[in-house]
C-alpha positions in Angstrom: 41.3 -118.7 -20.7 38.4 -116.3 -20.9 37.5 -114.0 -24.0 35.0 -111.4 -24.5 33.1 -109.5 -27.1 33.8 -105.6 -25.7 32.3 -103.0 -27.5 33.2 -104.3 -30.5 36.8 -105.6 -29.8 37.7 -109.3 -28.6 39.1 -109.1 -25.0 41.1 -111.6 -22.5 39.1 -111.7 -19.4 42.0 -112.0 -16.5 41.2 -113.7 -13.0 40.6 -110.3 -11.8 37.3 -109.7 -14.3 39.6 -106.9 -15.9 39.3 -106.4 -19.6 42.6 -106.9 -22.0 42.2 -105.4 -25.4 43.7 -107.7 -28.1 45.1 -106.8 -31.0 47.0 -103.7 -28.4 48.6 -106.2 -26.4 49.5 -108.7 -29.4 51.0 -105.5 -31.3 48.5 -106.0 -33.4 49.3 -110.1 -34.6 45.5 -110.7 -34.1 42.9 -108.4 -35.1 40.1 -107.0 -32.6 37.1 -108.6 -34.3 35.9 -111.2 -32.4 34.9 -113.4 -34.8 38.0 -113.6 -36.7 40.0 -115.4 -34.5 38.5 -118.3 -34.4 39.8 -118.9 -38.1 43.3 -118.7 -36.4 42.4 -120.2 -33.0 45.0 -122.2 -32.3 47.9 -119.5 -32.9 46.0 -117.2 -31.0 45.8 -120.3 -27.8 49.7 -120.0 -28.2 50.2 -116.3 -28.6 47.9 -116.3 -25.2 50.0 -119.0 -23.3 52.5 -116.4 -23.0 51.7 -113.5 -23.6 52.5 -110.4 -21.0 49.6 -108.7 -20.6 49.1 -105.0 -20.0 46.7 -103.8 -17.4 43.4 -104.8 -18.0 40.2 -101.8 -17.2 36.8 -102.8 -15.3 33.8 -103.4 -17.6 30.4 -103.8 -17.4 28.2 -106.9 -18.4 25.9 -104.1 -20.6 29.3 -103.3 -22.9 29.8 -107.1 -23.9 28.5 -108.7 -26.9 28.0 -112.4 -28.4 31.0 -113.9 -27.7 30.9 -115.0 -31.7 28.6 -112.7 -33.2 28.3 -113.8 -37.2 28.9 -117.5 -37.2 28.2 -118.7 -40.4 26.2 -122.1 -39.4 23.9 -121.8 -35.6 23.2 -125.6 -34.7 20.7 -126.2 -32.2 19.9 -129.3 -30.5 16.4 -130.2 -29.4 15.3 -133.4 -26.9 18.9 -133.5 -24.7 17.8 -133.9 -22.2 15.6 -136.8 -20.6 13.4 -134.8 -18.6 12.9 -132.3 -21.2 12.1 -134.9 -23.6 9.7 -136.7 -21.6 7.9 -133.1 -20.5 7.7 -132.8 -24.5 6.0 -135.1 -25.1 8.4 -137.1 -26.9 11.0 -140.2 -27.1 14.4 -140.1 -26.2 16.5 -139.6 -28.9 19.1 -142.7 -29.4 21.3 -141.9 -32.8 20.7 -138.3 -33.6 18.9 -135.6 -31.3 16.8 -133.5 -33.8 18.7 -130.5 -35.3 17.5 -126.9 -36.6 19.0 -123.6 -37.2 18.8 -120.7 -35.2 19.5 -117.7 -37.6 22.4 -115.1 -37.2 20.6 -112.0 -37.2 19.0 -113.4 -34.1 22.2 -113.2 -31.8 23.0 -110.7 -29.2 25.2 -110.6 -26.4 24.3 -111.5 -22.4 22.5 -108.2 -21.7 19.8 -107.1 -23.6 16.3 -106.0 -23.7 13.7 -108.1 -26.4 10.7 -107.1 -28.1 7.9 -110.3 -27.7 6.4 -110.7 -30.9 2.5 -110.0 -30.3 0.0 -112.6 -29.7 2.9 -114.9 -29.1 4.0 -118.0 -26.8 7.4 -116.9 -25.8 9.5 -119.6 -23.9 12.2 -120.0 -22.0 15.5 -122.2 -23.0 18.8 -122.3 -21.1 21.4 -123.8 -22.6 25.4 -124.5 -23.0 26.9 -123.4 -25.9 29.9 -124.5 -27.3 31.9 -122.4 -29.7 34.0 -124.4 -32.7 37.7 -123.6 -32.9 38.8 -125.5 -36.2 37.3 -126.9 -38.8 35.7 -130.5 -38.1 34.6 -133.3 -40.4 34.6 -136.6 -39.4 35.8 -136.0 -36.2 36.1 -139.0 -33.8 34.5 -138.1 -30.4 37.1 -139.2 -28.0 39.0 -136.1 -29.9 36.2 -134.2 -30.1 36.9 -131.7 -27.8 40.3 -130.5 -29.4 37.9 -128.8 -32.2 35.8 -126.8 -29.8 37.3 -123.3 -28.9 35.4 -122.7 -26.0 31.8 -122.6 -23.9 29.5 -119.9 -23.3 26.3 -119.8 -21.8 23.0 -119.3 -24.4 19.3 -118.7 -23.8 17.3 -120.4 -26.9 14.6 -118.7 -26.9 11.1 -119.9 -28.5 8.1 -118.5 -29.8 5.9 -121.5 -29.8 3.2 -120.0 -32.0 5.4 -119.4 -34.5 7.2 -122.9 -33.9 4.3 -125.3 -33.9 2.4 -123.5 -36.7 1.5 -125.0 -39.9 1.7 -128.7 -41.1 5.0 -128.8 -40.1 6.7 -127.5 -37.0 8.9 -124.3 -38.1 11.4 -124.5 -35.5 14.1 -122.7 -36.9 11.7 -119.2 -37.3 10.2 -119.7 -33.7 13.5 -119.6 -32.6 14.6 -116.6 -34.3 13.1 -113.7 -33.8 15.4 -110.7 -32.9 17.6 -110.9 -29.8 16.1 -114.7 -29.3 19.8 -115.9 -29.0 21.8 -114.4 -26.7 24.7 -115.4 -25.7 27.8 -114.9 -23.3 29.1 -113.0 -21.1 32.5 -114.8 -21.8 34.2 -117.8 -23.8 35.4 -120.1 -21.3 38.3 -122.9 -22.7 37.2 -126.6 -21.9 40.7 -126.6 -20.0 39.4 -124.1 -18.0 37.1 -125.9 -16.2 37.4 -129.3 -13.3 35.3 -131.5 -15.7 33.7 -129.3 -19.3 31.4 -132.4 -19.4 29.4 -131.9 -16.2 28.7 -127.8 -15.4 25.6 -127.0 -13.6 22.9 -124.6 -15.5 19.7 -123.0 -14.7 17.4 -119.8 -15.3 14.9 -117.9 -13.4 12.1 -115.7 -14.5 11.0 -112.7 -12.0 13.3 -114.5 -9.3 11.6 -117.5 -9.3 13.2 -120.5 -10.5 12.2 -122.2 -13.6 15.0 -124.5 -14.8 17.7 -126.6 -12.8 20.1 -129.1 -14.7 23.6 -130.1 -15.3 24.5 -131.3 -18.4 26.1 -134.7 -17.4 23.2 -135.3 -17.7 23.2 -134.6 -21.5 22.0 -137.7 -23.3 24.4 -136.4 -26.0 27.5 -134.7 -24.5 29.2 -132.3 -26.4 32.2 -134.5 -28.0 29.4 -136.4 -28.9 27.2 -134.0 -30.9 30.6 -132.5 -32.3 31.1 -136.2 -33.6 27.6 -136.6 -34.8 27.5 -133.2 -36.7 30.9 -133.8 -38.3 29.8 -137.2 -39.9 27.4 -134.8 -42.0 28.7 -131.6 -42.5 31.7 -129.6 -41.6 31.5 -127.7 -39.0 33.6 -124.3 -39.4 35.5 -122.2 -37.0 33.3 -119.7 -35.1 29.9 -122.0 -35.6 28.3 -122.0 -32.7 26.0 -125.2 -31.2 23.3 -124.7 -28.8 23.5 -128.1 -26.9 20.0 -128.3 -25.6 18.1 -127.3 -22.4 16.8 -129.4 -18.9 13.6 -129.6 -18.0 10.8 -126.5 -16.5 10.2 -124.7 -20.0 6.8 -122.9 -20.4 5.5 -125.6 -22.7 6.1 -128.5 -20.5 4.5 -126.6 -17.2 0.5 -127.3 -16.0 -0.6 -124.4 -16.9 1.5 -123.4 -19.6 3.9 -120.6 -18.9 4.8 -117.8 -20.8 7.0 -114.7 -21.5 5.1 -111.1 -20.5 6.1 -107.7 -20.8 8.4 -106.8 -17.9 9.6 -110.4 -17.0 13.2 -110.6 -16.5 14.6 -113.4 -17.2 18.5 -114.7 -16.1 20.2 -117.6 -17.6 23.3 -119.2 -15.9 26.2 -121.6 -16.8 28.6 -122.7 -14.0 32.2 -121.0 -14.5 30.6 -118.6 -17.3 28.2 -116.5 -16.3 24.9 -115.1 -16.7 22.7 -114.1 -19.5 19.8 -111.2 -18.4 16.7 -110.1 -20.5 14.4 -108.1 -20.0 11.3 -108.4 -22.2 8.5 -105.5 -23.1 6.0 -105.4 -25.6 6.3 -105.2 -29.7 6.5 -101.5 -30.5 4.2 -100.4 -32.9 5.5 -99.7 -36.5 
């Protein structure tokens, strides 16, 4: 199954790419925010199962927003993956990757144009993103993937001024400036997919290839991290957990890379779909 944020209004993508509005073909059971339903996920899973749907209408990528635009906790994960970690700089992680916020008002959907903050170090990220359907403490992982609603694909991107300033690193500002978190185009259901646990991933800036991974090779998957996060916290329905990205950010390149006004930059997650920014310089206020 495949949902989307259209115009406001949750959608069912159909195998044809056409657009299904909600709460008209439910009669109005489930609402058309698309945030909502995750709080009544699995009713909605069964509603869907079968359901008759209406005709669906075309749509354009420019119309869709986050697939869950106000979740009320952003997780993202940082060292996931080997390569990354070892162009960082730093250890593999063995218990617990490092975790930090990216914050709501930083979200946007798969389209969308971003303002570089000035004087900045603006990175590159791609990166799964898994969407939770339920609420989950203390999950075991082995049933770890009954809690998560769906995957989408997400672009964490990184102002590294901002992120490496200070006595202490401030990840979770560097990583949240406006539109640094978009997300999308669709929410894919794990049963969607051959094998959720190895989809292939990559971005390119200008056309030009910057990052290539698959996250099998994630040195935590993401039953794992939903496992790891539970044994703290609950996580709630409609968070949303940036799983960590490959290897090839800016950062980790000789020269350093960066961001520039007019760069485009597209993200990609096997079976989702792509994520395409186009970047131009802070306006002045």
């Amino acid at each position: 199954m495949r949902t989307a944020h259209l115009s406001g209004r949750l959608v069912l993508v159909t195998d044809e790419g056409l657009a299904v509005d909600v709460e008209q073909a439910s009669d109005g059971r489930f609402g058309p925010d698309p945030q909502d339903v995750y709080e009544v996920w699995s009713a909605f899973r069964g509603w869907q199962a079968t359901a008759v749907l209406p005709p669906g209408r075309p749509f354009s990528p420019e119309e869709l927003g986050a697939p869950a635009p106000r979740p009320r906790q952003v997780f993202a994960v940082g060292l996931n993956y080997r390569a990354h970690a070892d162009e960082s700089g730093y250890e593999v992680p063995s218990t617990l990757p490092p975790v930090f916020p990216k914050y709501v008002s930083s979200i946007t959907g798969p389209v969308t144009e971003v303002d570089l903050p000035p004087d900045g170090r603006t990175d590159w990220e791609v990166e799964l993103v898994a969407v939770i359907g339920r609420r989950a403490h203390h999950v075991a992982e082995d049933d770890a993937w009954l809690y998560v609603a769906g995957l989408t694909a997400g672009q964490d991107l990184s102002e590294r001024e901002t992120q490496l300033a200070g006595p202490a690193p401030q990840f979770g500002l560097g990583k949240s400036f406006p539109g640094f978190s978009p997300t999308g185009p669709v929410l894919v259901t794990p049963d969607t997919f051959a094998d959720p646990d190895d989809l292939a991933l990559g971005c390119t800036l200008n056309g030009e290839e910057m990052q290539k991974g698959r996250t099998g090779d994630l040195v935590f998957s993401v039953p794992a991290l939903v496992a790891r996060l539970s044994a703290v916290l609950p996580l709630l329905p409609g968070d949303v957990l940036f799983t960590g990205t490959p290897a090839g950010v800016g950062l980790g390149r000789t020269p350093q890379r960066w961001i520039s006004p007019g760069d485009v930059l597209v993200s990609e997650v096997e079976g989702i779909g792509e994520l395409r920014q186009t970047f131009r310089a802070r306006p002045h206020r």
